[in-house]
TIFIFI-763960 format. One record per residue (C-alpha): residue number from 1; x, z, y. Coordinates in steps of 0.25 Angstrom, whole numbers, plus 5000, padded with zeros to 4 digits. Each point is the difference from the previous one (the first is absolute). Example, Ala and Ser with C-alpha at 12.3 -4.5 7.8 and 13.67 -1.06 7.14 Angstrom:
BEGIN
R   gumi   east     up   north
R      1   5049   5031    4982
R      2   5006   4998    5014
END
This chain:
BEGIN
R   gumi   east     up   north
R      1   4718   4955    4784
R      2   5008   4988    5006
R      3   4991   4992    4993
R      4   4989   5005    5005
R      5   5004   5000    5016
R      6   5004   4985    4995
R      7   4985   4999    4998
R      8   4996   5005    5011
R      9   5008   4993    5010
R     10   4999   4987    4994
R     11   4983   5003    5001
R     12   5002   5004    5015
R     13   5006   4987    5003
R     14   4991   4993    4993
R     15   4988   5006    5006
R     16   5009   4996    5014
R     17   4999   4986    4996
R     18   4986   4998    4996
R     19   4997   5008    5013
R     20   5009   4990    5008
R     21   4994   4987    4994
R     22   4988   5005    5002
R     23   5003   5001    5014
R     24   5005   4988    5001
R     25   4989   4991    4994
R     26   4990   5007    5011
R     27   5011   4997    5010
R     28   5002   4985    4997
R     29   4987   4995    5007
R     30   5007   5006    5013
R     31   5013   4997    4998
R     32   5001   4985    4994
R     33   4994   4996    5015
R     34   5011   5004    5005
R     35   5011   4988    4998
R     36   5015   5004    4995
R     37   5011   4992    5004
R     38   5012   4998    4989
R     39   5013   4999    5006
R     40   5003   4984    4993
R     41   5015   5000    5007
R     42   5009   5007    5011
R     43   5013   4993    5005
R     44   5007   5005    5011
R     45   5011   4990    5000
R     46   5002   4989    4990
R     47   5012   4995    4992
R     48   5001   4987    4994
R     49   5008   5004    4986
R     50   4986   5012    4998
R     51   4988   4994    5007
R     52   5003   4985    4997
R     53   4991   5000    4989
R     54   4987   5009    5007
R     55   4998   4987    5010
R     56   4999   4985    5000
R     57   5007   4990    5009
R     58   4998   4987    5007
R     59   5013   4992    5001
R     60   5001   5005    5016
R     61   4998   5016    4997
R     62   5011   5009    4992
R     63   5002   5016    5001
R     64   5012   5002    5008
R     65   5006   5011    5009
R     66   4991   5011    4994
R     67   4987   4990    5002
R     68   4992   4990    4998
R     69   5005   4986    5008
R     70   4985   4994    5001
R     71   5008   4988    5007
R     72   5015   4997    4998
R     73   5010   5010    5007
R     74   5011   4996    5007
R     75   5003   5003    5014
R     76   5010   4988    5001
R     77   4993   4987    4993
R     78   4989   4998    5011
R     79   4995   4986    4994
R     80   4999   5008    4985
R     81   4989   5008    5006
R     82   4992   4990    5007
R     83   4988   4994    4995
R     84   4999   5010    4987
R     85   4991   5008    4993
R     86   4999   5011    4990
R     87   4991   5009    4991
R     88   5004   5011    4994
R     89   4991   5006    4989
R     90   4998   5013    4991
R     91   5003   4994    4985
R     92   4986   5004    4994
R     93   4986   4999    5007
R     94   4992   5011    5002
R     95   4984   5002    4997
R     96   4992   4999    5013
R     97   4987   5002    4997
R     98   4990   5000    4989
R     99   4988   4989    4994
R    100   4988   5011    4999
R    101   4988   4994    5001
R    102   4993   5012    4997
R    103   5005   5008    5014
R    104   4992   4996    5010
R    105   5013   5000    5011
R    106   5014   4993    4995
R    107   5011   5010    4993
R    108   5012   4997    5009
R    109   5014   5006    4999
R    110   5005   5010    5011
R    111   5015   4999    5003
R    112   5009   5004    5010
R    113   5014   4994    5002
R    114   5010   5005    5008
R    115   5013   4990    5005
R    116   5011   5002    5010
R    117   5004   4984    5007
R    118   5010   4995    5008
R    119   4999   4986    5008
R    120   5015   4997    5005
R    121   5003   4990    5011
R    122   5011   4998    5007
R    123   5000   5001    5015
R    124   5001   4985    5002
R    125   4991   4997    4989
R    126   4984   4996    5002
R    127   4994   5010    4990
R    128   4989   4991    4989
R    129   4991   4999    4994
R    130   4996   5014    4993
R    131   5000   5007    4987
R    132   4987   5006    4990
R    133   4995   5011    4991
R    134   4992   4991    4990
R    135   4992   5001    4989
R    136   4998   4987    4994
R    137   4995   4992    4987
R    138   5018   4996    4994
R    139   5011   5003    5005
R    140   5003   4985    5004
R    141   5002   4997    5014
R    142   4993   4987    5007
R    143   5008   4986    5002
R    144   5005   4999    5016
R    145   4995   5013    5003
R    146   5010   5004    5009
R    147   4999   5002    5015
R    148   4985   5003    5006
R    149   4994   5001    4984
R    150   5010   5013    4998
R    151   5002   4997    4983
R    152   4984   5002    4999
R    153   4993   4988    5002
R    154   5002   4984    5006
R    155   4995   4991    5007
R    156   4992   4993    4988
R    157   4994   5013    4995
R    158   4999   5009    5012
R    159   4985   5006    4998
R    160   4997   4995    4985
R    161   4993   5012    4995
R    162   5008   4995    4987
R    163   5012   5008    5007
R    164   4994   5014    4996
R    165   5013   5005    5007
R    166   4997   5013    5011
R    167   5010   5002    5008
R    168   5006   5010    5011
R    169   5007   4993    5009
R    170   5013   5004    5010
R    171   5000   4988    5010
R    172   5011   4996    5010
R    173   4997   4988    5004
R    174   4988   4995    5008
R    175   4991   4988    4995
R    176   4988   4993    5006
R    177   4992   5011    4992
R    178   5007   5012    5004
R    179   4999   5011    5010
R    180   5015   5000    5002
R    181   5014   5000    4995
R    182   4998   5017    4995
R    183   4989   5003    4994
R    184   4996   5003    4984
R    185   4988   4994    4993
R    186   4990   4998    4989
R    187   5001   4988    4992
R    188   4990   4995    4989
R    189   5004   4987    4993
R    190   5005   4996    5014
R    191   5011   5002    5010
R    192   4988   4999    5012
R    193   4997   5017    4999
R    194   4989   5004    4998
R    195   5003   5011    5010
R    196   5012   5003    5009
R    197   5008   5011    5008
R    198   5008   4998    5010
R    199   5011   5012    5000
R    200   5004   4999    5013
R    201   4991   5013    5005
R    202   5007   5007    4987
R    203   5012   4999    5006
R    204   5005   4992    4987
R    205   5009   4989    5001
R    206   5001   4991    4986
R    207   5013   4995    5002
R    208   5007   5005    5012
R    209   5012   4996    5005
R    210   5007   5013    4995
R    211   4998   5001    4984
R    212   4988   5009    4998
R    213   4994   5005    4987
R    214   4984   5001    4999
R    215   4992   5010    4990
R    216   4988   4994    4995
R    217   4988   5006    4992
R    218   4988   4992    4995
R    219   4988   5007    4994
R    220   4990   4994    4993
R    221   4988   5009    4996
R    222   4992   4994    4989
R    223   4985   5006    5001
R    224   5000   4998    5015
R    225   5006   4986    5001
R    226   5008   5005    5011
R    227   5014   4995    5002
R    228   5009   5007    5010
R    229   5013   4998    5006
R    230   5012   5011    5006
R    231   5011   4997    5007
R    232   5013   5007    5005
R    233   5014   4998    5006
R    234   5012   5003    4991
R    235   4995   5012    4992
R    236   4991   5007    5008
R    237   4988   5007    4994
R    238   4987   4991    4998
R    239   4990   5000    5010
R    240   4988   5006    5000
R    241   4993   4987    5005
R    242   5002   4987    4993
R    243   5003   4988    5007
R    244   4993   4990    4991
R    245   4984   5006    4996
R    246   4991   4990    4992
R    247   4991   4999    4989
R    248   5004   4991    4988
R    249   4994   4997    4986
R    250   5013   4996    4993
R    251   4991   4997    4987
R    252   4995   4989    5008
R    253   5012   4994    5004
R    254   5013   5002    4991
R    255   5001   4998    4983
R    256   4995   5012    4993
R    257   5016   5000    4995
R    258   5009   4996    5011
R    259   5012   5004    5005
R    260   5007   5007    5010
R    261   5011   5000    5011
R    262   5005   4991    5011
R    263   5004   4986    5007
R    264   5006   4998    5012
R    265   5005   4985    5006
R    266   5008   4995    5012
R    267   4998   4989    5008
R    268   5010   4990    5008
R    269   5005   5003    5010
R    270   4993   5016    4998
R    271   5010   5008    4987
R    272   5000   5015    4997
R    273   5003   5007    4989
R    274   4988   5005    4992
R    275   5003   5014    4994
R    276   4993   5010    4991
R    277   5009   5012    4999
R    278   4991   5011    4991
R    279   4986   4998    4995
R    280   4992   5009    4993
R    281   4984   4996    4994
R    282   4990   5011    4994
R    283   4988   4992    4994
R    284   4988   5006    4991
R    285   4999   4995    4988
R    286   4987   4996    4996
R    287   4991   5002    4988
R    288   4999   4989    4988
R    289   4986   4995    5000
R    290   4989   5007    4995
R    291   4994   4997    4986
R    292   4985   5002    5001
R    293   4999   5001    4983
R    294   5012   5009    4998
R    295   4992   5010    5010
R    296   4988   5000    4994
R    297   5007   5003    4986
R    298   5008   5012    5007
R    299   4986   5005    5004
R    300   4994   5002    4987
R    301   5011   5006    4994
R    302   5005   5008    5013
R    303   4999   5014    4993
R    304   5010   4997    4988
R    305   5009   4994    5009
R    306   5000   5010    5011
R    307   5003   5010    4990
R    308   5012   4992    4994
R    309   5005   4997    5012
R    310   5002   5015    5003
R    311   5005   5005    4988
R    312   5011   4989    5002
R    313   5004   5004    5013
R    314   5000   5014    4996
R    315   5011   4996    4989
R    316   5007   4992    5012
R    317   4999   5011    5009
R    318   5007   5009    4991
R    319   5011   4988    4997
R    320   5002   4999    5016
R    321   5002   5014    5001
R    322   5011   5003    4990
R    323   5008   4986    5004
R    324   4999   5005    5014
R    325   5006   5014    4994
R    326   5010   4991    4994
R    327   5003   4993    5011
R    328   5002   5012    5009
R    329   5009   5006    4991
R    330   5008   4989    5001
R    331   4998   4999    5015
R    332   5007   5016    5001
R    333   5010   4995    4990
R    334   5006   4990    5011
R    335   4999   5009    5010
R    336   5008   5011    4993
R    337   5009   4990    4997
R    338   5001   4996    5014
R    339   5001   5014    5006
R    340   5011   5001    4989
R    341   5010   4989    5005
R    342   5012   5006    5010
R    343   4999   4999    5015
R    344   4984   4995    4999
R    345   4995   4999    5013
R    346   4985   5005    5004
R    347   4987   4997    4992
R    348   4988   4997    5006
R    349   4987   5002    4999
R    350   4991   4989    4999
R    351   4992   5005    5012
R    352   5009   5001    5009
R    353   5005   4987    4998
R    354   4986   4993    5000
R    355   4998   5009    5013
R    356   5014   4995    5007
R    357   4998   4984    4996
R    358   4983   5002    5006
R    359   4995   4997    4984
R    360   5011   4989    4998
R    361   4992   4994    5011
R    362   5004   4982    5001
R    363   5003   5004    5014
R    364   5014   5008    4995
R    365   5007   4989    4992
R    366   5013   4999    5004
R    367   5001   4988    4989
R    368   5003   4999    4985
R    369   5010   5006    4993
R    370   5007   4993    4984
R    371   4987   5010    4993
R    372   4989   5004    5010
R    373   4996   5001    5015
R    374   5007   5008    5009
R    375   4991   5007    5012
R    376   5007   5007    5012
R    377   4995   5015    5000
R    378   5000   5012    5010
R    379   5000   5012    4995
R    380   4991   5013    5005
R    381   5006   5010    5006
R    382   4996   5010    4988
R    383   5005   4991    4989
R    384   5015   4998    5007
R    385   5009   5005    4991
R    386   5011   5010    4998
R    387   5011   4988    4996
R    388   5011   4999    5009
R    389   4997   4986    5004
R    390   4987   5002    5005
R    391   5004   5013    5012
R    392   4997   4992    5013
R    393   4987   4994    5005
R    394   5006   4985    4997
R    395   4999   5002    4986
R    396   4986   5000    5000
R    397   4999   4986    4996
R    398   5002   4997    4986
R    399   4999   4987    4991
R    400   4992   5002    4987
R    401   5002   4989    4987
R    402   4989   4999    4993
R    403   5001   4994    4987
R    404   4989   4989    4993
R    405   4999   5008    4986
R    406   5003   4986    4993
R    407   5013   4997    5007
R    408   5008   5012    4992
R    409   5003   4996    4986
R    410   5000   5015    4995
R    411   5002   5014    5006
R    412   5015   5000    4995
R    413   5002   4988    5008
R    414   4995   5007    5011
R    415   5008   5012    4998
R    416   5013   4991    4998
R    417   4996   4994    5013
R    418   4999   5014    5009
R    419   5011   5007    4992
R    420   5008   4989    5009
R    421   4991   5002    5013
R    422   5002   5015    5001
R    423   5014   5001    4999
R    424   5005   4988    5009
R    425   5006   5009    5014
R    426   5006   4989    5010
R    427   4997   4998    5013
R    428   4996   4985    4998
R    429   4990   5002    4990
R    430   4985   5004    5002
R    431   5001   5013    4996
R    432   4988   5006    4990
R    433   4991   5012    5006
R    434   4992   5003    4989
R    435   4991   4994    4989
R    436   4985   5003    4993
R    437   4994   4998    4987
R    438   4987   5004    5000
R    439   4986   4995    4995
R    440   5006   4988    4992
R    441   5007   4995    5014
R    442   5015   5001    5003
R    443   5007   4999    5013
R    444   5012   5001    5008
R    445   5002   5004    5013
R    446   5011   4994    5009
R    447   5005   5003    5014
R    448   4995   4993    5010
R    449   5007   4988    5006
R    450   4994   4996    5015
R    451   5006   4988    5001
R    452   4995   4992    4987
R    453   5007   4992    4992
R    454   5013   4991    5005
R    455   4991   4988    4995
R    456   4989   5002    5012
R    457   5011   5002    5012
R    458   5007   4985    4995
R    459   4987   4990    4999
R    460   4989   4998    5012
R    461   5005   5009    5009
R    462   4999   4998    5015
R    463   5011   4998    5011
R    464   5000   5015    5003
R    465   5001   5006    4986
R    466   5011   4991    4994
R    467   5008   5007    4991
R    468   5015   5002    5007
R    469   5012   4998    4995
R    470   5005   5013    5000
R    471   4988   5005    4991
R    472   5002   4988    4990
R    473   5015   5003    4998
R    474   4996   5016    4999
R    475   4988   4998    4990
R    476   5010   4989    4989
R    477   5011   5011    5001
R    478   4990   5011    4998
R    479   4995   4992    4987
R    480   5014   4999    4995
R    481   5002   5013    5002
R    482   4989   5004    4992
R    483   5003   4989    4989
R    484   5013   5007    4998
R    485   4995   5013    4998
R    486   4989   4994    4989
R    487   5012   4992    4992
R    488   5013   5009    5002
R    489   4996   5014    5006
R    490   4987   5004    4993
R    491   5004   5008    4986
R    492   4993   4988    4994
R    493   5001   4987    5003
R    494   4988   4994    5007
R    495   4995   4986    5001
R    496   4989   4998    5011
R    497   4995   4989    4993
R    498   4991   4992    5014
R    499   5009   5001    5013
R    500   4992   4992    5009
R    501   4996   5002    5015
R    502   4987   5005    4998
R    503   5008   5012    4990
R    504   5009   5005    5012
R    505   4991   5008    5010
R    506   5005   5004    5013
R    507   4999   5016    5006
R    508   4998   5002    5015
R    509   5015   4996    5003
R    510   4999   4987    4992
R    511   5010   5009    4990
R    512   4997   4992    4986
R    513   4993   5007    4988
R    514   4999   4992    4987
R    515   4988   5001    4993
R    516   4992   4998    4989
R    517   5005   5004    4986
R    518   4988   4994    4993
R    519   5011   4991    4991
R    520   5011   5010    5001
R    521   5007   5003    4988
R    522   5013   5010    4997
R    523   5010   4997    4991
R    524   5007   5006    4989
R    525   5016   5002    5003
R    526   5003   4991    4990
R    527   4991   4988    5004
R    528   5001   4990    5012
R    529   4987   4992    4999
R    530   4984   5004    4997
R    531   4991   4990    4993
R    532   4986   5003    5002
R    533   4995   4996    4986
R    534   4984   5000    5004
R    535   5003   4994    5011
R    536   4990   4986    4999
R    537   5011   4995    5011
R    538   5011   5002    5009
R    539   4999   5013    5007
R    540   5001   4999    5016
R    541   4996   4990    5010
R    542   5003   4986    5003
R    543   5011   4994    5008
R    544   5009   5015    4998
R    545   5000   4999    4984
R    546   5015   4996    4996
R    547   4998   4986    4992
R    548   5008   5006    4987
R    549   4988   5011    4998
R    550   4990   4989    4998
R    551   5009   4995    4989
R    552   5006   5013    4993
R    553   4985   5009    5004
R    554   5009   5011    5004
R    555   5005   5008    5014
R    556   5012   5003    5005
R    557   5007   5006    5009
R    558   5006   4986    5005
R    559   4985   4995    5000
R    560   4997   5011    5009
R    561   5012   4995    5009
R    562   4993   4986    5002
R    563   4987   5006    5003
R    564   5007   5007    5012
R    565   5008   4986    5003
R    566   4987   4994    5003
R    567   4996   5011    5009
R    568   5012   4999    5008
R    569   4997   4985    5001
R    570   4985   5003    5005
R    571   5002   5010    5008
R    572   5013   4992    5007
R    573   4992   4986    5001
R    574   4985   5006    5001
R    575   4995   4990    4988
R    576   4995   5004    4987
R    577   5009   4999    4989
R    578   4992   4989    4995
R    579   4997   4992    5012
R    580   5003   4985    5002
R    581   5008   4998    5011
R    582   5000   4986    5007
R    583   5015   4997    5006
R    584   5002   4984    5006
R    585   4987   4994    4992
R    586   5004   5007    4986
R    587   4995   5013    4992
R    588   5008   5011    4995
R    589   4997   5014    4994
R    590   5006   5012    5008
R    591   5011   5002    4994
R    592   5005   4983    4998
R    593   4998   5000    5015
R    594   5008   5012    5002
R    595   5012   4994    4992
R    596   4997   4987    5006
R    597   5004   5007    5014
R    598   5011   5006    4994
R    599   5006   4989    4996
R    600   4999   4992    5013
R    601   5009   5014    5007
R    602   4987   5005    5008
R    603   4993   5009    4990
R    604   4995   5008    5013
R    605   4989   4990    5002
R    606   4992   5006    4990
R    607   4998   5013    5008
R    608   4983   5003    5003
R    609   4996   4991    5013
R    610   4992   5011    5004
R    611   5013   5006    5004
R    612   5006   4990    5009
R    613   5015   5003    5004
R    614   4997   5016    4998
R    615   5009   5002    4987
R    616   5014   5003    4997
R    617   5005   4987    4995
R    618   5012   5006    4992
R    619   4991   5011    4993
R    620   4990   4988    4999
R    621   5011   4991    4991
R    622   5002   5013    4992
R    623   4986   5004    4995
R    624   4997   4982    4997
R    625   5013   5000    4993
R    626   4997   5013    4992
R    627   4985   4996    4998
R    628   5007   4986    4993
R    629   5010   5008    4992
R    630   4988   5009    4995
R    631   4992   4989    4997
R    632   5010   4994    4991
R    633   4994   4990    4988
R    634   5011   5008    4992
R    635   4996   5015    4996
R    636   5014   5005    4998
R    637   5005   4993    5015
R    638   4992   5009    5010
R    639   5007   5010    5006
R    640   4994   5015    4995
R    641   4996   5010    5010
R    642   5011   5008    5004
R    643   5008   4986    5003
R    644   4985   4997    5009
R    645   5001   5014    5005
R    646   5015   4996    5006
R    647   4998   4986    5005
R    648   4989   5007    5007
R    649   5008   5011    5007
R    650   5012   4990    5003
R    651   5008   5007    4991
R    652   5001   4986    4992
R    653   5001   4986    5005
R    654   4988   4991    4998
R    655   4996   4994    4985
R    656   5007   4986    4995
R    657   4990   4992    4999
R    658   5002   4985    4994
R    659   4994   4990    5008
R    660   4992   4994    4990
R    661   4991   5007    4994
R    662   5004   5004    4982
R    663   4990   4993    4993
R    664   4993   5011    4991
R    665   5004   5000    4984
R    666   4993   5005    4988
R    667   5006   5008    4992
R    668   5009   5004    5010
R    669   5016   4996    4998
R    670   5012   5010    5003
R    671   5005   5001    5014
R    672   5013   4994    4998
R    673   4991   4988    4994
R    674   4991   5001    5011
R    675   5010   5002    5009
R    676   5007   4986    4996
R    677   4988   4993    5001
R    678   4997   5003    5012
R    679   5013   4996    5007
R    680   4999   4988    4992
R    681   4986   4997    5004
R    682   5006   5004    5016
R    683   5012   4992    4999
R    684   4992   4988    4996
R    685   4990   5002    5013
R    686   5011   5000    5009
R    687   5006   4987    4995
R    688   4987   4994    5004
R    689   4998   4989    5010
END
C-alpha cells in the first residue's frame, strides 16, 4: 500500500511538471522581452583587507575609511592632492552587448547601478575638478589627466573615437565648455558632455562647504537606448523624475567587454577628496550567440529531445523535492536546538523582520557588520513582542544581522557563536533581542543604538557635533567596563577578538555598548589563548591587532588589551590608529607620535584639535598614558582590565610608561629579561647627547 501511494505521488508531481514546462515554454515568447537584471555586486562600505582584491588601482586611488579614495586622502598634505588623478575599476569586465547580425536592432545590455558619494572640501579649499561613473575599454588611466580631463581623457586624446570610454560625470569646477561649477553630465570619449545639468534648481550642492553625501542611480534600458540619471541628498528616496534623460546606443560607443567604475582628478590650486562610500550594480546577463546550424539540428529532432528533457527533469524534480525535505529537516533540527539553549531570547518570523527592515530595503543599512549587513528595523505594532526589553514605545527600533550564507563555516560554528551572544548580560554590551532561522536564512536582531558607532561621532564631523570630552571619557570607561566583564566576570572567559571604533556603538545617552561578536570566542577554564586553525589570516582589523598575534596566530586576552589601547589613543587624539602623523617636517605613526610627546613631558598635545582648550587635561594624561601602556610591544606588560578599570576611576595612579618606546621581540623573553633590557636600552638613551 505504501508503495502504491509512493507511485501515485511521485505520478502527481510529475504530471505537475510536465504541466509547468509546458507552460513555460508557451510563456517564454512573453517573457524573454522583458530584460532581468542580475545583481553583479552590492557593497555598502569597503574594507581594504576583504574588498582589495574585487578592484583595481591607479597609484593615486586605495580603499581607505570604509571607501574607495579615487584621488589621495589626506586632509593635511594639500600639495599631495594637487594636480592627481585616479580610476578605480571593477576587477573583471562585463558583456555589454551582442554582435547579431541576424536581429534587425542591436542586443544591448540593461543595467542599473546604484552609488552613495562624497565630494569633501574644506571651507578654505577651491572645490576641483570632479569625479565619474565610467565604463571604459581597461582599467588604466590616461597620462596628465588630472584637473579639467577628471582621470578620463587628455588633452592629446580628448574626442578620439578610439576612447570608447561613456562616462557620467559630477563636475565642480567650471571650464570654457561648462555651464558652471555644479552640474552633472554625459561624457562619450570626451570630457566636453554631450549633455549637462546644472543642479542648482534641484537644490543639490556637489561639494558644499559642510560635508554632504550624495545617492546616485543610473539606469540604462537596453532595448530602448534610454539612459537615465537620479539624484538625492544624503539618503533620501529616489526621485520620481531623473535629472539626466538622454538616449544613447552604448554598442556604438564602448568595447563589447569593458569595464566598470570611476575616476576622479583635482586640479592646482582646486583639491577635494573623491569618495565612493557603497555601490551596488544589477546588470542582465546576455545570451551567447546563436548558432544557426545547432538550431536547425534541434529542429528535426525536436520531439525525442523534448521528450528526454522532460523525463529528466521529472527525475530532478523528485531529487529537489526530497533534498529540500532534507534540508528542512535539518532547518527544524537547529531551531529545536536553539529553542532548547537556557535564557533564549525571542524568535522571529521571517516576516515580520522582512516587514520591520521594508524587504531588507538599501535604504536601512546601518553598515556592515564581521559576517553580513546590518539593516536598522521598526517593528509593527502587532509583531512587538512579549520580552521584557521591548515594553515601551522606544523599543520599536531594532537592528537586524543578516548573515551572507558563505561567511559561516558550519551550523556548529554558528551555534558556538550565539550560545555566547545570548548569555552575555552587562550594561555595556549590545544586548541580543532575538534571532530567526528560517528558509535557509539566519539572522539576529539587536537593539537599537540611535547614536551609530563611536567611529562616525570622531571623523568629519562639524564644529556643532564634536564629540565632548565628557562623552569620550564616559564611552572608553564604559568599554573597559564591558571588557572586564567578557575576560574576568563572565562564567567563561571571553575574548572579543575586533575592538575597534566602528565596534563600540553609542545609545541615546552616548552610554557605550560593544558590539559585534562575529569573531568572538569563549574559552575553556583551563586555556588562556584561541587560535583560529581555518583562519587564512589574522583575525580582527588593522591598526588594533596586537603585533604578537600575527606571529603566534592566536588571541588573547592581552591582545584584546592592545585592541582597546588603541581606541583610547583614537578616540583621545581623533586620528586613526593607523594614520601618519606629520610633527616639525617628520612622519610618525599614532602611537611613535604619542610616545614621542611623552617623552618631551607634554603628552597632552596629542588631545583631538577639534576640542580646543574643552578637556581635562589630568584625565587627558591618564587615558594617553594608559592607551601607551595598553599598547605595549610586550604582551605580558599591559595592564589587565581590572588595573584599566582602576586607573580609570582614580582608584590607582596613572601607568609607568618608558619614554622610549620597547622594541617588539619574537619569541617573546621573560619579564625579568625583558624588564633588564628595557632599563638597559632606557639608561642608554638618557646618556645620550
Amino acid at each position: 500500500m505504501n508503495l502504491m501511494r509512493k507511485m501515485f505521488m511521485c505520478k502527481r508531481e510529475s504530471s505537475t511538471f510536465v504541466v509547468v514546462v509546458t507552460s513555460l515554454v508557451l510563456l517564454f515568447g512573453a517573457v524573454s522581452s522583458q530584460p532581468i537584471l542580475e545583481r553583479r555586486f552590492a557593497y555598502v562600505g569597503f574594507n581594504e583587507r576583504m574588498n582589495n582584491q574585487d578592484f583595481t588601482f591607479t597609484p593615486s586611488s586605495s580603499i581607505d575609511g570604509g571607501a574607495l579614495q579615487l584621488t589621495p586622502d589626506s586632509q593635511n598634505e594639500v600639495v599631495k592632492l594637487q594636480n592627481t588623478s585616479g580610476r578605480i575599476m571593477y576587477n573583471e569586465p562585463f558583456k555589454l552587448w551582442l554582435d547579431d547580425i541576424d536581429k534587425e536592432e542591436d542586443i544591448v545590455a540593461s543595467f542599473s547601478t546604484y552609488f552613495y558619494i562624497n565630494i569633501f572640501r574644506r571651507e578654505e579649499w577651491n572645490a576641483g575638478e570632479g569625479l565619474a561613473f565610467l565604463i571604459a575599454p581597461t582599467v588604466d588611466v590616461p597620462e596628465q589627466s588630472w584637473g579639467q580631463w577628471m582621470g578620463l581623457t587628455n588633452e592629446t586624446i580628448d574626442g578620439d573615437d578610439r576612447n570608447q570610454i561613456v562616462a557620467i560625470e559630477f563636475d565642480t569646477e567650471k571650464q570654457d565648455f561648462d555651464p558652471d561649477n555644479n552640474h552633472i553630465g554625459l561624457n562619450i570619449n570626451s570630457v566636453k558632455s554631450r549633455k549637462t545639468v546644472p543642479l542648482k534648481e534641484a537644490g543639490i550642492v556637489l561639494s558644499p562647504e559642510i560635508g554632504t553625501n550624495h545617492s546616485i542611480w543610473v539606469e540604462y534600458d537596453g532595448k530602448a537606448k534610454l539612459l537615465q540619471v537620479y539624484m538625492s541628498i544624503n539618503k533620501d528616496p529616489k526621485p520620481n523624475k531623473p535629472l539626466l534623460n538622454e538616449t544613447v546606443n552604448l554598442k556604438q560607443f564602448v568595447k563589447q567587454e569593458s569595464f566598470i567604475g570611476f575616476s576622479a582628478s583635482t586640479g592646482s590650486p582646486e583639491i577635494q577628496l573623491n569618495c565612493v562610500l557603497e555601490w551596488t550594480l544589477d546588470l542582465e546577463r546576455l545570451p551567447e550567440k546563436k548558432n544557426l546550424t545547432w538550431l536547425k539540428i534541434l529542429a528535426g529532432v525536436g520531439i525525442p529531445v523534448l521528450t528526454i528533457a522532460i523525463l529528466v527533469g521529472v527525475w530532478l524534480f523528485v531529487g529537489y523535492r526530497k533534498k529540500r525535505t532534507e534540508h528542512m529537516d535539518e532547518e527544524s533540527n537547529v531551531q529545536g536546538t536553539l529553542k532548547r539553549l537556557p535564557g533564549m531570547p525571542r524568535e522571529f518570523k521571517y516576516k515580520e523582520l522582512k516587514r520591520a527592515t521594508h524587504n531588507f530595503h538599501e535604504s536601512m543599512v546601518l553598515g556592515n557588520g564581521g559576517f553580513g549587513i546590518v539593516y536598522k528595523g521598526v517593528l509593527q505594532e502587532k509583531d512587538r513582542d512579549i520580552t521584557a526589553s521591548s515594553n515601551s514605545a522606544s523599543r520599536l527600533e531594532i537592528a537586524v544581522k543578516q548573515f551572507s550564507r558563505d561567511s559561516i563555516k558550519s551550523k556548529s560554528d554558528f551555534l558556538d557563536e550565539l550560545t555566547i551572544i545570548h548569555r552575555l548580560r552587562h550594561r555595556n554590551l549590545v544586548r541580543l533581542e532575538g534571532w530567526c532561522y528560517e528558509k535557509g536564512k539566519l539572522l539576529l536582531v539587536y537593539d537599537f543604538m540611535p547614536n551609530g558607532s563611536l567611529e562616525n561621532h570622531l571623523y568629519d564631523v562639524d564644529e556643532q557635533n564634536v564629540l565632548n570630552w565628557g562623552h569620550r571619557y564616559k564611552i572608553l570607561s564604559g568599554v573597559a567596563s564591558a571588557l572586564h566583564y567578557l575576560h574576568n566576570e563572565y562564567d567563561q572567559k571571553v575574548l572579543h577578538r575586533d575592538i575597534k571604533s566602528s565596534n563600540i556603538l553609542l545609545d541615546s545617552e552616548f552610554n557605550a555598548r560593544l558590539g559585534d561578536f562575529g569573531l568572538a570566542r569563549a574559552l575553556d577554564p583551563e586555556r588562556n589563548s584561541y587560535a583560529d586553525l581555518h583562519c587564512g589570516g589574522v583575525a580582527g582589523t588593522m591598526g588594533y591587532v596586537a603585533p604578537e598575534c600575527f606571529h603566534e596566530g592566536r588571541a588573547t586576552p592581552e591582545s584584546d588589551v592592545y585592541g582597546y589601547g588603541a581606541v583610547v589613543l583614537e578616540v583621545v587624539c581623533g586620528k586613526r590608529p593607523g594614520a601618519i602623523v606629520e610633527d616639525e617636517q617628520d612622519q610618525y605613526s599614532l602611537i611613535d607620535w604619542v610616545w614621542k610627546l611623552h617623552r618631551e613631558g607634554h603628552i597632552e598635545k596629542a588631545v583631538d584639535n577639534q576640542l580646543g582648550n574643552d578637556f581635562v587635561v589630568d584625565e587627558a594624561r591618564r587615558l594617553l598614558l594608559l592607551g601607551l601602556a595598553c599598547s605595549h610591544p610586550v604582551a605580558s606588560e599591559r595592564p589587565q582590565t581590572q588595573a584599566i578599570l582602576q586607573i580609570l576611576n582614580g582608584a590607582l595612579p596613572p601607568p609607568q610608561v618608558p619614554p622610549f618606546k620597547p622594541v617588539f621581540m619574537w619569541p617573546p623573553m621573560s619579564s625579568s629579561s625583558t624588564s633588564s633590557i628595557l632599563t638597559s636600552l632606557s639608561n642608554t638613551n638618557n646618556s645620550l647627547p
